[in-house]
Every structure is written in C-alpha cells, then in structure tokens.
N, C-alpha and C positions, 0 to 999 in steps of 0.2 A: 608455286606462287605466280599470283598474276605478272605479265612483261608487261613492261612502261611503254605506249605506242606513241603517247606526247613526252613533248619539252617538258621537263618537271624542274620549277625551282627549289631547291637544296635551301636551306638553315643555313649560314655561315659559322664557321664551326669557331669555337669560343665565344659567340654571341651571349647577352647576359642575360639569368634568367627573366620572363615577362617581357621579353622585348617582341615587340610585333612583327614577325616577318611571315611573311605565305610560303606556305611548302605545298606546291600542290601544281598542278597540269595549268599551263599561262593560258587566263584568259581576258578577252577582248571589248568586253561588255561591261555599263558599270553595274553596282551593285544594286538591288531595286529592294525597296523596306515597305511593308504592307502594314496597316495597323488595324486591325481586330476589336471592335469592345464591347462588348455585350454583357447581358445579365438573360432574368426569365422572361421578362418583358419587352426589350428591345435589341436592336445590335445596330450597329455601324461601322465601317469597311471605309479606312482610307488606303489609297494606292497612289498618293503624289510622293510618297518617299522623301517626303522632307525630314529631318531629325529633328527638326523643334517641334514636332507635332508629337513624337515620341515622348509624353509626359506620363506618368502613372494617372488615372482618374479620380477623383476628388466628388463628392456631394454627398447624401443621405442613401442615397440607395447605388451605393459602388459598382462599377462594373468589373469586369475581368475585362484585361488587359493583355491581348497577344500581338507581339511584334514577328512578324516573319519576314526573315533577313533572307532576300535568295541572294549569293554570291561574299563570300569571306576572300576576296582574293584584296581587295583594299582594307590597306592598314587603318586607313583613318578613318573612315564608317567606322571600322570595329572598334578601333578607339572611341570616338566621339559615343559609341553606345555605349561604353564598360564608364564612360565619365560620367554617362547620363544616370544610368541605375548602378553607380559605386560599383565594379564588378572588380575581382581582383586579377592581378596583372597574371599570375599564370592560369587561371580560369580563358583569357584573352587569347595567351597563347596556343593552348591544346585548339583553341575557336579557330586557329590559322592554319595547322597542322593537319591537315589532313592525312597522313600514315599514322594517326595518332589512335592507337586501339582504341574500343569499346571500354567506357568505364565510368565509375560515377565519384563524384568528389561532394564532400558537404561541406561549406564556405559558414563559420560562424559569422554572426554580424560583428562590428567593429567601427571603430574611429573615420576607417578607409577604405570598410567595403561593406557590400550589405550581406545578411543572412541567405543565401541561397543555397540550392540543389542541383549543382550541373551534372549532365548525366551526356555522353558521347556515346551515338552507334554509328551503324552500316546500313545505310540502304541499298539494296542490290537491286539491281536490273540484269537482264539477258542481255546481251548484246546480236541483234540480227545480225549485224557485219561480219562479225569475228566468230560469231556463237561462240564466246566465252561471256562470265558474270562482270560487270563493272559496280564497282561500288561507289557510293557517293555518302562523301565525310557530311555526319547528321552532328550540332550538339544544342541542347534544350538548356534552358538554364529559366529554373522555375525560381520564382519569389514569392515573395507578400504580394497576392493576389493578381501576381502579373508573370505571364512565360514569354522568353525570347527563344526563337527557333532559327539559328544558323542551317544554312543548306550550300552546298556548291552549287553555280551557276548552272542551270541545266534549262533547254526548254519550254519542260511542264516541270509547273510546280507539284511534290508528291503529298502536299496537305491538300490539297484541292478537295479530296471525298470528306474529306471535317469540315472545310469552310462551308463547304454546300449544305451540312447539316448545320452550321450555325442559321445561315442562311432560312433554312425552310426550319427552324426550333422543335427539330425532330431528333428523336431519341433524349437522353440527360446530359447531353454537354451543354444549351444553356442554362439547363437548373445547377449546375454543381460550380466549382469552384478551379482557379487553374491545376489545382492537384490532377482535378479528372481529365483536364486539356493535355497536361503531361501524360497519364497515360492513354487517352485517347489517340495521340501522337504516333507513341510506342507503337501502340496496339497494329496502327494501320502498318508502319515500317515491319511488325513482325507478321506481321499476317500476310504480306507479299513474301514472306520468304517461302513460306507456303508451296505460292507461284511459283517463284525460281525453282522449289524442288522438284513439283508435279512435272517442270520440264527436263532436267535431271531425270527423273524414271522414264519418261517417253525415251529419250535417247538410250539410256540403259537397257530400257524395255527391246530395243529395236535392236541393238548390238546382241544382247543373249540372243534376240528370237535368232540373227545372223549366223552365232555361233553355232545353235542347238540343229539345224538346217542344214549346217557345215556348207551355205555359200559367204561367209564370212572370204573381204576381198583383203588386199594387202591393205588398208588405211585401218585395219578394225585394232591393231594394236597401239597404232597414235592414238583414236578415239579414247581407246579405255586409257589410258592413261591421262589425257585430256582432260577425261569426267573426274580421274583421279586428282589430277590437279588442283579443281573446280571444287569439289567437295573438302580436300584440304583447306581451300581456301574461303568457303562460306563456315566450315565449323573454326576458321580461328577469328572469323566475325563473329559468328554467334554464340559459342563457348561462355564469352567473358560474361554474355546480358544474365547468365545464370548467377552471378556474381554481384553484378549490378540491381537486381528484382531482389536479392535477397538481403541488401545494404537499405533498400527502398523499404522493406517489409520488417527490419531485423532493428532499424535505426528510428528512436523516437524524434520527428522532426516536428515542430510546429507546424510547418508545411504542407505534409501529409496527414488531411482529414481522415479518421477511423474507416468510415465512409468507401473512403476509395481503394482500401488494404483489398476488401474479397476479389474487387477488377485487379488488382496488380498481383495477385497468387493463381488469377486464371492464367494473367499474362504468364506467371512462373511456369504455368503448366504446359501452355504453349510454348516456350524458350525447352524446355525439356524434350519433349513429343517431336521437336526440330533436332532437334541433338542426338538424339536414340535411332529419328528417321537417316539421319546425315550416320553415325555408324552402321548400320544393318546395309546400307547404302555403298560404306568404304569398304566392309566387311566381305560384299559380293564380290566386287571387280577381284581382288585376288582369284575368287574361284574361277569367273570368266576367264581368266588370264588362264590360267591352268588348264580349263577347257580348251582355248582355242590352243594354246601348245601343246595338247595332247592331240587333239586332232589334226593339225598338221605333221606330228610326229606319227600318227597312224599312217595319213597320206603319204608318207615320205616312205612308210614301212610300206605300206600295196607294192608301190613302184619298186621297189628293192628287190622284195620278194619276186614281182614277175619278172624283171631283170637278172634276176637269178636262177630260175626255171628256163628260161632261153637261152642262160649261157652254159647252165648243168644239159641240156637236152642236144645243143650243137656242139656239146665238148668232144663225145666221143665220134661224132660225125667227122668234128675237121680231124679227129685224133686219122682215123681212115683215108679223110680227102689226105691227110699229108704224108701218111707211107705210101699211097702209091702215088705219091707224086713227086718220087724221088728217082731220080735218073740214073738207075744200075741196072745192067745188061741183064743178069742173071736174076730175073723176076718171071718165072713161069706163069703166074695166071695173068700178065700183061700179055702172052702171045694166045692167051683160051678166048674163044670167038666168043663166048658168049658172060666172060668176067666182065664188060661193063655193066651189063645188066645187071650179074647175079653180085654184083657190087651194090648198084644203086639197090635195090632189093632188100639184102640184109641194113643199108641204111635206112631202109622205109619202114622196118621192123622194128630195127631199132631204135628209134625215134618214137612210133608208136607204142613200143613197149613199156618207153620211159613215160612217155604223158598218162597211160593208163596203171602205170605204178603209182607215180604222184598223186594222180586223182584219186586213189583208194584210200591213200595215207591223209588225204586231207589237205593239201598241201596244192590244191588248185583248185 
C-alpha cells in the first residue's frame, strides 16, 4: 500500500451518515468550478467559478452541461453544488472522501434528490520525486443532460485533452449527449493507466535485464518489491471499474443512450487488458525474486567452494608445518642436512598433486 507522505484529515469517527467532512491530504487553495456548455453547433467555457452561474440550460436547442469542480477539500462548494442539482447526501459524502474505492451508485429520482449516475475512480500519476504512483480521488455524477466532475486540487487539470476537443468540435463529443462526456471522461483516466504501466515494464524491464547479467547491486531486492507494491496497489484501483462498466452496461438507465453501450464495452475491454497486464506483471516479480536468490546463492556457493579447495590443499601442508614444529630432541631428520629441503619438496608435491587431482574430478 501506498505511505501517507502528507497531513491527511481523518473522518471523525461517529459522524452521521452524509455529513460533509474532507478526508484527504490538507490543502491551501480554494476550490475553482469551470462551466462547459455546449451542443453541435456551439460551446461556451466559463472560468469565474461563481456558483450561481452553475444553472442547468434551458431553450429549444439544449446544451450539455459540464461542471468541473477542481478541489473537494471545501465543504460548502460541495454542498452549495448537491443543493444546486438535488444530489443526495451520501452521493456528497463518498465526493469528500477520498480513500473512498472505485465504484458506481445509481440515485433514483425523488422528492430530495434528483435521478443520477455517480460513478468514483482513480487517477494515477508517476510520481518523479518518490518514483512511486499517486492517485487522485476522480467522482463524475452524470444527469439529465448535465455531468459534474469532482477532482482533487492538483496543478494541471487531467480533463484538459476533452476540453480541447470540445474546443476545436473534433471527434463526437459535441454531437452526443453527457452519457458520451461520462465516458469520454473514463476513457481518458483509463487510457493513462496505460502510461503508468508502459513505466512499470520499463523498470521491470531493467531489473530482470540486471538480474539475467547477474550485475544486479544490493537495491534490486527493495525495487522488486517496490514494483510489487505499486502493482498491488494500481490493480485494487482498477479491479472494481470491471464492476463498475458492467453496472453501466448490465443496468437499464435513462441516462445511458443505447448509443454509447459499444464505447463503454471497449471501455470493458480496456479495464480487462489492464488487469490481465497488471497480473502477468505480479505474476513475474516472484520469478525475478527467485532468480536473483538463486544467483546470489550460486555466488555465495563459487566463494564456498574456492574457500574450501585452499583450506582441503593447505590442510595436509600445516598437518607437516606442525609435526615438525614441535620441540623434541629425538627427531632425527631435524639433524639431516638436507631435510629442509627434502621437506619443503614433498610439500611442493604435494600441494601440486592435490590441485591436479581436483582439476580432474571437476571440482576446479
């Protein structure tokens, strides 16, 4: 699991349900609300973040309606929005909660709330600093012809590549309706997960090549575990959206135009092809693991072994240095003129006899 590097504010534990509180890494900046509205024919982009401009549109030729919220860490923006479009109070809450899993809830209309689609994921980023994944708490909440999209403070906004196609009226997001905004949404947040992985293999990539090379240094066992970590921690992000795409596809909502079913069963197909890549991925690092402690148990075995050829080849040698280095009178070939020699001699032999034994046997 990822470690907490900020201040994180905590729930207060018996709070009642729907009550607004932020759980999430304190931050310093207020909240900034963008408004979106467009059709096939035009669009329009406000950025003054007032909330009374935050109205549904109204006339003969309707627009779509996207509100993007960057920053849920204030209670009362979030509030004043769920007042604005009836949202219900724990739809609000999961909105503040950022440890709050992947998942999608469908809100029937009513007296006190309106009919909507909320749907919570995970945006991931790399992180340069740490080179670990940060995630940042996503949740959509689609209606009758209008999407709001909560993000944590961050700052670059990650819908920027959709606004720019509203922008230039390329591709079908302004011909379609906010069904296809939600998943046009999706689409981008799951398609950087992509990203995040193709960096995952680079570094996997580079630890085996270390392994298979055997210059693998002492940091290669943090690493793989590291990567282990990382990849526990993007598939219990991305796990649930298989849950979620299939609640989207499985559940008849008003909501969701026929239309936009074949886009959100690609989407299925990418949340899959993520998931299968993320285990074949977990699946590796055990063998790496194995690999590099077999290899270091090899290395450990070389040195053993020639440490034991030097101590089997000077054994019988000190056996020699140490009978005659014992101080009793009655040792005749310590008075023969020419016992040092014919001493050192049969040690030269036999020394040489023992490396040329070994060498045959295999065994150097």
């Amino acid at each position: 699991m990822a470690r907490h590097r900020y201040k994180v504010s905590k729930k207060p534990v018996g709070t009642s349900p729907g009550t607004l509180t932020y759980v999430g890494r304190e931050i310093a900046h207020a909240t900034k609300v963008r408004r979106i509205e467009y059709n096939a024919d035009e669009f329009k982009i406000d950025e003054s973040g007032k909330l009374s401009a935050c109205q549904l549109p109204t006339g003969q030729n309707p627009h779509v309606l996207w509100l993007d919220v960057d920053g849920i860490h204030e209670a009362a923006v979030v509030g004043a929005m769920g007042t604005q479009f009836r949202l219900h109070p724990l739809l609000l809450e999961d909105v503040m909660n950022t440890e709050q899993k992947p998942k999608i809830d469908l809100y029937e209309g009513s007296k006190v709330s309106s009919e909507v689609v909320f749907v919570t994921l995970k945006m991931l980023h790399h992180n340069n600093r740490t080179q670990e994944i940060d995630a940042e708490h996503v949740c959509m909440v689609l209606g009758a012809n209008f999407l709001i999209t909560f993000q944590e403070e961050r700052k670059a906004d990650i819908f920027e590549p959709v606004i720019d196609r509203i922008k230039a009226s390329a591709g079908k997001t302004r011909r379609n309706g906010a069904d296809y905004l939600l998943y046009a949404t999706m689409d981008l947040i799951i398609d950087h997960y992509f990203v995040v992985m193709e960096g995952m293999a680079e570094k996997l990539d580079d630890v085996e090549d270390r392994i298979i090379r055997d210059v693998a240094g002492r940091d290669t066992l943090a690493r793989l575990y590291a990567l282990k970590r990382e990849m526990n921690l993007m598939r219990r992000y991305v796990q649930p959206l298989r849950d979620v795409l299939g609640v989207l596809m499985r559940e008849e909502s008003p909501l969701i135009q026929s239309t936009t079913m074949p886009f959100l069963r690609d989407l299925a197909d990418h949340i899959n092809q993520v998931v299968e890549t993320l285990d074949a991925y977990r699946e590796l690092i055990p063998g790496l693991l194995d690999v590099y402690l077999s290899t270091n148990s090899n290395r450990m075995n070389s040195v053993m072994k020639t440490l034991t050829i030097f101590s089997a080849i000077f054994m019988p040698l000190t056996f020699i240095v140490g009978v005659y280095g014992m101080n009793f009178d009655n040792m005749p070939e310590l008075h023969t003129r020419y016992g040092y020699f014919w001493t050192l001699g049969a040690m030269l032999l036999l020394g040489s006899g023992m490396v040329i034994y070994f060498k045959r046997r295999g065994w150097m």
